[in-house]
N, C-alpha and C positions, 0 to 999 in steps of 0.2 A: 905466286900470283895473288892481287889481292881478292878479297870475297866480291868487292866491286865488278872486279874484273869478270871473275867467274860467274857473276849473275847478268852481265849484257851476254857474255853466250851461253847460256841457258835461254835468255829470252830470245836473243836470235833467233836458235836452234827451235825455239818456239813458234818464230813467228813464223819459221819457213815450211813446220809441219803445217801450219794452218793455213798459209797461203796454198801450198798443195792440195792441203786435203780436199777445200774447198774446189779447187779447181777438177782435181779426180772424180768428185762429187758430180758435177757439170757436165764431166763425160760419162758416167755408168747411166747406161741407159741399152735397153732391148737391141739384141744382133754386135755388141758391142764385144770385143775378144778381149779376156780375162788376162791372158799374156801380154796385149796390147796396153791395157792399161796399167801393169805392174812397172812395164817397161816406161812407160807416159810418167806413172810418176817419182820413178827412181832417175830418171833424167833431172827433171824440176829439181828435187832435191842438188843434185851435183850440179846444176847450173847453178841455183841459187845460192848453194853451200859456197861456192867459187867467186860470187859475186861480191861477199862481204871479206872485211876485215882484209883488205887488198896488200895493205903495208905489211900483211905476217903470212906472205908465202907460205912459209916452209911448215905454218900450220898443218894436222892432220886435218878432215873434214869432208864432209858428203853423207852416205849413208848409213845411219848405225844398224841396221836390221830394213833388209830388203822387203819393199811392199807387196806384204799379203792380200788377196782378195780375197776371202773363202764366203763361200755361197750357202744358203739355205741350211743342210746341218754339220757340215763343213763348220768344224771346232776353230781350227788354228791353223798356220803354216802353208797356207795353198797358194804359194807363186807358181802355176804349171809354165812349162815351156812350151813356143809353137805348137812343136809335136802332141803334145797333151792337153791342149785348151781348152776352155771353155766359152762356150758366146751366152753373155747374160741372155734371158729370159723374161719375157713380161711377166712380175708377180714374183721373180727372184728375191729372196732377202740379202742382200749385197752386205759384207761387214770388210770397210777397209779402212789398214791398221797399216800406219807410215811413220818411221824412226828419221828422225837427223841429227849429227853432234857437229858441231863445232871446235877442233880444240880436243876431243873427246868428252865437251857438255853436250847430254844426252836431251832432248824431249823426245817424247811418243806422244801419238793420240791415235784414237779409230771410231770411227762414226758408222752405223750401219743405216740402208735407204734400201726402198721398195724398188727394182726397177721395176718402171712401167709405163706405157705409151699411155696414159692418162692421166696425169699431174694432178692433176685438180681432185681425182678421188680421192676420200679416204679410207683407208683400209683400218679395218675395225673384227677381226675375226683372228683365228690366233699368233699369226704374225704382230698383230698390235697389243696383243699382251706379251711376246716375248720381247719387243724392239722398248715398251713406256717401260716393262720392269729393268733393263739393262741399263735403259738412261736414268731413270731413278735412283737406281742404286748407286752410279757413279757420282749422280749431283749429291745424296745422302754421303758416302764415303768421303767424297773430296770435301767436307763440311767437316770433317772427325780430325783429319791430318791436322792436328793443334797439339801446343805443347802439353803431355799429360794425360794425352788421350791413348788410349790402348789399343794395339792391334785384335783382339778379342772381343774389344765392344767395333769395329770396325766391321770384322766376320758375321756377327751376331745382325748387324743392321744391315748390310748385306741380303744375309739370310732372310732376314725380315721381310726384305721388299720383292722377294722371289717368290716365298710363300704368299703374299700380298696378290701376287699376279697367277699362280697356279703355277709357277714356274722353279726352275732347279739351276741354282749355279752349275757351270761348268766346271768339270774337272780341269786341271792341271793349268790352270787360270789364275794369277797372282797378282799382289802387290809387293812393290820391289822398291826400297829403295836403291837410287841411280845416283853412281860418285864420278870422278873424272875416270871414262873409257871403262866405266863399271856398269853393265846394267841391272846385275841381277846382286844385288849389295849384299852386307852380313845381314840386315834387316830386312827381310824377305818372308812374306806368308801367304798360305795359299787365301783363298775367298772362300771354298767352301768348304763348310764344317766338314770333318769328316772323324766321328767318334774315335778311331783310331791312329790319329796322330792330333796331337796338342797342337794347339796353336801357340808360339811361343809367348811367353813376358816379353813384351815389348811395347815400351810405351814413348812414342812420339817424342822427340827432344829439336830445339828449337836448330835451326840452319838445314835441316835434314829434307832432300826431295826425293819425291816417289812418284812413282809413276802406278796408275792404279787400272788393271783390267779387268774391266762387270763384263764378263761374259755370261748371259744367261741364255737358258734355252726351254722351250715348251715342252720337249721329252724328259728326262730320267738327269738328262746332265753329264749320265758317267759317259767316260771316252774311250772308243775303240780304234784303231789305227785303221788307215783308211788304206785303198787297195791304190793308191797314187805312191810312186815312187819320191822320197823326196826330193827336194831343188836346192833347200836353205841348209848350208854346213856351217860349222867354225870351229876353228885351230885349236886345240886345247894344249895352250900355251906350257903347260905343265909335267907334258908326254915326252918321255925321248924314245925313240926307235930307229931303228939301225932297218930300211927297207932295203928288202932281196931286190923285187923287182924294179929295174930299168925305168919302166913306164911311171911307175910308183915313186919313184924319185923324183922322178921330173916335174909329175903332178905338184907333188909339196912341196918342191922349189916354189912352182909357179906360183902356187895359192903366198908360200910366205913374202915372192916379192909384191904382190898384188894387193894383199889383205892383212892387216895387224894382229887386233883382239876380235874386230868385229864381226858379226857373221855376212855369209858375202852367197850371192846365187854361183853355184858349180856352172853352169852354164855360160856364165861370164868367163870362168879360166879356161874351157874346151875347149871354147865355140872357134877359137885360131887352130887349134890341135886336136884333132876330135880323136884319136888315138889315146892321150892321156886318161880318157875315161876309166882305160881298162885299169889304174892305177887307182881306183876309189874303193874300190874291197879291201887293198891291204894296208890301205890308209887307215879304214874303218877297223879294222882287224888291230890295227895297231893303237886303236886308240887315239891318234893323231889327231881326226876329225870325227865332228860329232855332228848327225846329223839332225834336222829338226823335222819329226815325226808329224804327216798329216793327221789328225785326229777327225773323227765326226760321233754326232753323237748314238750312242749304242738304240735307241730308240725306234722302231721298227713308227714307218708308217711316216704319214706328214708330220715334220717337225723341223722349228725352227728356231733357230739361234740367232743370238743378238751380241752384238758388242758395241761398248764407249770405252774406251781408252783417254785417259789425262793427267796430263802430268804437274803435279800440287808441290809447292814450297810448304816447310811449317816455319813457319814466321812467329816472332815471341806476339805479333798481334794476334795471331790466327791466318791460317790458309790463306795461301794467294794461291791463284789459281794460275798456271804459266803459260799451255796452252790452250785456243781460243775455245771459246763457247759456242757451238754451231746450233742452228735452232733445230727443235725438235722434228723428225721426220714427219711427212700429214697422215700421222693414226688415230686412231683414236679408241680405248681402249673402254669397256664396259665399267672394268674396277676403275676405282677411283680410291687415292690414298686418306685420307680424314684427315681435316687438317690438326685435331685432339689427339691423333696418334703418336707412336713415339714416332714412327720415322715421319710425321709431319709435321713436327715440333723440331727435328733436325732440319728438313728442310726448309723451314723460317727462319733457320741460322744464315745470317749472311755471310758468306764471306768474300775475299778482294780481287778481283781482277787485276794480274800484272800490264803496264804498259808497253807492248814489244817496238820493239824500234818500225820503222819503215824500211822495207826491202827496196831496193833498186831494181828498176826496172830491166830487165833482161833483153840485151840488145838484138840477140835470136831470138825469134818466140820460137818454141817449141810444138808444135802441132799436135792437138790432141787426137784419138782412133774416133773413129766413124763408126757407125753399124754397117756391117754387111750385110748383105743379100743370103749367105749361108746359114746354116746352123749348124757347128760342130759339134759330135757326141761328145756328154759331159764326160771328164775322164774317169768319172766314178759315178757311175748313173745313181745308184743306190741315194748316195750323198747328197746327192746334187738334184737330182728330179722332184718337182714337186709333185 
């Protein structure tokens, strides 16, 4: 395929994270269910995924990583099911992070918002020091993705814009370059320093996209695995095993006709079979599937976590940026970056906004979730309670 090729679906794949996102954006709001909206916008994606490039059927496409919502210190990986819900909260810090490919061209993005029955507030206490330093650092980061540029001076400014705000990168929080049906590339590092493992030599080379996640947080940053079972698996193409169990068979059938490389929600291959469940231990046992661990942050007390997710070209001009730009959540934070600084001296770096195509209009709308009248216990109160 030519690079032409492969760059209208990257931008696609771009344009339909950001139509979503925006629209999931629209819906989080107070009494609104957590599963309801994972589900709201993993549809969108496979709607819209299905709606393009119509002449090439037999294309792969729809979702590359199921839509996470994780709440307040809620790190990473929180699609709960029904059973386990969550109904946002006025004063929630919402952080939602939505995959599409096309073809197997990957974008990501995640934007995090205040839910709250009053719009017009600003929040200015330390939800708005963790939400300006996460978005900062991503506008900083996505500014470095140039040819030449090093992933160490990336970490480093990063770093910078967390210390800046009193706040601590999260753990196990990465920049990845992303190839066809690859998300997690050879060129992959974490974002926060951590004296005991190197950040590798690697220095930015031109055609190469990344996908970049500033997840910061107003606690400590390190991550503890959360008392939520997980939802998000995927097939570790690499394993073979020879399964005892009947049940266990069937399960990994199902998952291989169902799911390629990608990671896909368990809940999706039951929910016809709710018996195959019993087959997910010796999956895991075998290594077959790998699960993706809820994380919150170890941090006792109020604390909150923020993520921007974007996914950047290095271009021999410098950075394009692939997916969209959303505006800043209404905080507003005490610190302020100098514009004499280094990281605001990056920040007066410009760089390009890609042009995504126009999606087609979707001949079903798909109906977004409503608030309820209820309040579901959070499934991890700890996490999740402000």
């Amino acid at each position: 395929m030519s690079a032409d090729n492969s760059i209208a679906r990257y931008q696609t794949s771009s344009a339909i994270v950001g139509q979503v996102l925006k629209q999931v954006i629209s819906a989080a709001a107070p009494g609104v269910s957590v599963a309801a909206l994972c589900a709201y916008s993993d549809s969108l994606v496979t709607a819209l995924s299905s709606s393009v490039f119509r002449k090439e059927r037999e294309i792969e496409r729809g979702v590359a990583f199921p839509t996470t919502i994780s709440v307040n210190n809620i790190i990473q990986n929180f699609s709960p099911s029904p059973e386990s819900d969550y109904i946002l909260r006025d004063g929630d810090v919402v952080k939602i992070d939505i995959s599409a490919h096309i073809d197997g061209y990957i974008a990501s993005a995640a934007h995090t918002l205040v839910a709250t029955n009053s719009p017009s507030m600003t929040i200015t206490d330390r939800r708005a020091d963790a939400i300006s330093a996460a978005y900062y650092a991503g506008e900083v980061a996505a500014r470095m993705i140039r040819p030449g540029q090093t992933a160490r001076n990336v970490v480093k400014a990063i770093g910078l814009v967390a210390g800046g705000f009193n706040c601590n990168v999260a753990e196990e929080t990465f920049t990845c370059q992303v190839d066809r049906f690859v998300m997690n590339g050879k060129n992959s590092f974490g974002n926060r320093f951590d004296p005991d493992l190197l950040v590798p030599e690697l220095t930015f080379e031109t055609g190469e996209i990344y996908t970049i996640d500033c997840t910061l947080s107003s606690g400590s940053g390190k991550a503890r695995s959360a008392d939520i079972d997980p939802t998000v698996f995927q097939r570790d193409v690499n394993q073979m095993y020879n399964l005892k169990l009947r049940t266990s068979r069937a399960l990994f059938s199902e998952v291989c006709k169902q799911y390629s490389v990608f990671p896909f929600l368990m809940r999706n291959v039951t929910s016809a079979n709710p018996a195959l469940k019993a087959g997910i231990n010796e999956c895991l046992r075998a290594r077959l599937l790998v699960p993706f661990t809820v994380t919150v942050d170890k941090t006792h007390g109020d604390t909150f976590v923020a993520q921007f997710k974007l996914t950047v070209m290095c271009h021999y001009t410098g950075p394009i940026r692939l997916t969209p730009q959303l505006p800043m959540p209404n905080v507003r934070s005490a610190i302020e970056i100098p514009p004499e600084s280094e990281i605001g001296k990056i920040l007066a770096m410009d760089y390009e906004m890609s042009k995504l195509p126009e999606l087609p209009r979707l001949k079903t709308q798909i109906p977004a979730p409503l608030p309820t009248s209820s309040t579901a216990a959070p499934a991890d109160s700890d996490s999740m309670e402000l």
